[in-house]
C-alpha positions as CSV (number, residue, x, y, z in Angstrom):
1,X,25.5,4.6,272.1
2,X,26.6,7.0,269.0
3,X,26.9,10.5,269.6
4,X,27.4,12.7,267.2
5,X,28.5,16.1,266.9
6,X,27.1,19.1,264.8
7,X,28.1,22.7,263.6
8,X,25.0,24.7,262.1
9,X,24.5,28.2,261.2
10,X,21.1,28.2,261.1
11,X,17.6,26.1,262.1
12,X,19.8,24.5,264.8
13,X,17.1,22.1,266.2
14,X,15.9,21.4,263.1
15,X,19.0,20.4,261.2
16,X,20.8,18.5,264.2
17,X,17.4,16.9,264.4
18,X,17.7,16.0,261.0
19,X,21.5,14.6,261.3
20,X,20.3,12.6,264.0
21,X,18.0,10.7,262.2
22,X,19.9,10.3,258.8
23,X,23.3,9.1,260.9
24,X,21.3,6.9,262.9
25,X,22.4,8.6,266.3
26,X,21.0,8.1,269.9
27,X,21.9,11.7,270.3
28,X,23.6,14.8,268.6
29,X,25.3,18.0,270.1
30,X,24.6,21.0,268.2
31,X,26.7,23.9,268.4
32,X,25.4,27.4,266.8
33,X,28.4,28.9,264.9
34,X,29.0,32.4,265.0
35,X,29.4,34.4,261.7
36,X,33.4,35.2,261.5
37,X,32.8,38.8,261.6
38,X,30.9,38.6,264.8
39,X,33.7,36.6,266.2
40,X,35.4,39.4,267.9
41,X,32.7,40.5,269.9
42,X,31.4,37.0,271.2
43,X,33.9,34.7,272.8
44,X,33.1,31.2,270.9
45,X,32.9,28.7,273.8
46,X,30.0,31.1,274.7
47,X,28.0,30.2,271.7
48,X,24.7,28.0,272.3
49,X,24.4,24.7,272.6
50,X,22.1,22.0,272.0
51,X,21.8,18.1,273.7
52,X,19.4,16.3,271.6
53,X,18.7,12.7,272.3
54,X,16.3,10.3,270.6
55,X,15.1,8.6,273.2
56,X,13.8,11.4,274.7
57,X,11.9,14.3,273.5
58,X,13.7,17.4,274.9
59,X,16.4,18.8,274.4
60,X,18.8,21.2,276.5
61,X,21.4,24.4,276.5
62,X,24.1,25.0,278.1
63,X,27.8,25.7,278.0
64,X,30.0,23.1,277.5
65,X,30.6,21.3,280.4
66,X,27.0,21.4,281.2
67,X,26.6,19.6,278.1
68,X,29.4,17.2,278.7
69,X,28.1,16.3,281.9
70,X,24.6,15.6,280.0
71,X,25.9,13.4,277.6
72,X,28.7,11.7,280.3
73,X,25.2,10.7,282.6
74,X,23.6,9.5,279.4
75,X,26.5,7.0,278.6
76,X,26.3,5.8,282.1
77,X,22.7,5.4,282.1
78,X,23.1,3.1,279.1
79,X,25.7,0.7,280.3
80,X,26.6,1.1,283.7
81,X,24.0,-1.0,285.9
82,X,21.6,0.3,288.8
């Protein structure tokens, strides 16, 4: 299973979906980066999030470990029998 990883400052669906396909991925994190100069006011590990996986037409937000936790289940699905 590849996984890859993507920083985007804007379209974030549409360019992680994009990445996805052109690096061949089963699925792609997307995180939204925040502007420097709004950095002060929004903590960055607060910043949206994005699971997209090709195997499956949705997608999902969450903070980090939510997303971890998605992509952890995924991996497991994939080679752990049962």
């Amino acid at each position: 299973m590849l996984v890859g990883f993507a920083a985007e400052t804007n379209d974030l669906a549409g360019n992680a979906v994009e990445k996805m396909r052109r690096k061949n991925l089963d699925a792609i994190v997307a995180n939204d980066v925040i502007p420097a100069r709004h950095r002060v006011r929004v903590r960055p590990q607060r910043g949206p999030r994005l699971l997209l996986r090709r195997d499956r037409a949705r997608s999902r937000d969450g903070a980090k470990d939510a997303i971890a936790s998605a992509v952890w289940r995924a991996v497991c699905r994939k080679f752990l029998p049962g």
